[in-house]
C-alpha positions in Angstrom: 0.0 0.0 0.0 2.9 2.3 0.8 4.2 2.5 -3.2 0.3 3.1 -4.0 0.5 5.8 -2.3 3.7 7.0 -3.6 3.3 6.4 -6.8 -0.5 8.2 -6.4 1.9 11.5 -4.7 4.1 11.4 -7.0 1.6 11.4 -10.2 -0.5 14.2 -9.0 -0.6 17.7 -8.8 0.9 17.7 -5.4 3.8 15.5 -6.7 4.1 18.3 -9.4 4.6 21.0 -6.6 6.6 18.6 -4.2 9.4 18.2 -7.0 9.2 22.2 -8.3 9.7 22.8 -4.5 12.7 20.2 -4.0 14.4 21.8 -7.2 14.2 25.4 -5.5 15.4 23.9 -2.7 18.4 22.6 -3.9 19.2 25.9 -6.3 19.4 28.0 -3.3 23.3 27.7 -2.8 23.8 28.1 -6.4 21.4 31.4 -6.5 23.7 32.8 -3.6 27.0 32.0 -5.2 25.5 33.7 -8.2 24.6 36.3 -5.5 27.8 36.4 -4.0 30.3 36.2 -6.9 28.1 39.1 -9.4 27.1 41.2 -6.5 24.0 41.9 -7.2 20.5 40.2 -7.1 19.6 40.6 -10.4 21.5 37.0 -11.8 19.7 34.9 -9.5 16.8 36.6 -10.5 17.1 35.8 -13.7 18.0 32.1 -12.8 14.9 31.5 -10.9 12.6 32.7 -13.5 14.6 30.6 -16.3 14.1 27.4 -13.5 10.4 28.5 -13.0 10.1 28.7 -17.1 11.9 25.5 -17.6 10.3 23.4 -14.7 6.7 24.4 -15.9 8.0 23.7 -20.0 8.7 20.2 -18.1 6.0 19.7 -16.1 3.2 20.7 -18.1 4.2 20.2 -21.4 6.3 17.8 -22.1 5.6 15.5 -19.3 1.9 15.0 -20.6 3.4 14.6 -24.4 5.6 11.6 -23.3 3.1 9.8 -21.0 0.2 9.9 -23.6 -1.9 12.1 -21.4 -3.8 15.9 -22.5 -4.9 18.5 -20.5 -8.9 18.4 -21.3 -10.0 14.3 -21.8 -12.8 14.8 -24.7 -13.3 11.5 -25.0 -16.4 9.7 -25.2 -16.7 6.2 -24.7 -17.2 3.9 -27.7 -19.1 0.9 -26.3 -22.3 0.9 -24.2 -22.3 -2.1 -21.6 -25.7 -3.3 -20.6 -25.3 -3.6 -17.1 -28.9 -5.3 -16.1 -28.2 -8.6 -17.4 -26.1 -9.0 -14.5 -28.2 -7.0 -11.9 -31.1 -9.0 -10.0 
């Protein structure tokens, strides 16, 4: 049950925001080196919104592409299943 519920975190929306929020996380040091060694905050600035740009391209875009999966499901279903025959 415990990968289930991974995998179902993971998946999601919240997975989505989990992993944006682990990757701005982990830039931090690199934002303040940036910080440090150009003396000014407009280079990380521009390195956030480049990380923001490229995680959403990711996450949004081309995630959905390679799994199969679109945005708005228009799809109707092509069978109709009698369900009474089975039904007392």
């Amino acid at each position: 049950m415990g990968l289930l519920a991974g995998v179902a975190l993971v998946a999601g929306t919240k997975g989505t925001i989990l992993f944006g929020l682990i990757g701005f996380r982990v830039s931090i040091p690199f934002l303040l080196r940036l910080r440090r060694r150009l003396g000014t905050w407009r280079a990380p600035a521009i390195g956030l919104v480049i990380f923001a740009v490229m995680f959403s391209l990711s996450a949004f875009v081309i995630g959905p592409a390679i799994s199969g999966q679109s945005g708005t499901s228009n799809q109707t279903p092509t069978q109709q299943v009698d369900h009474s025959s089975h039904h007392g």
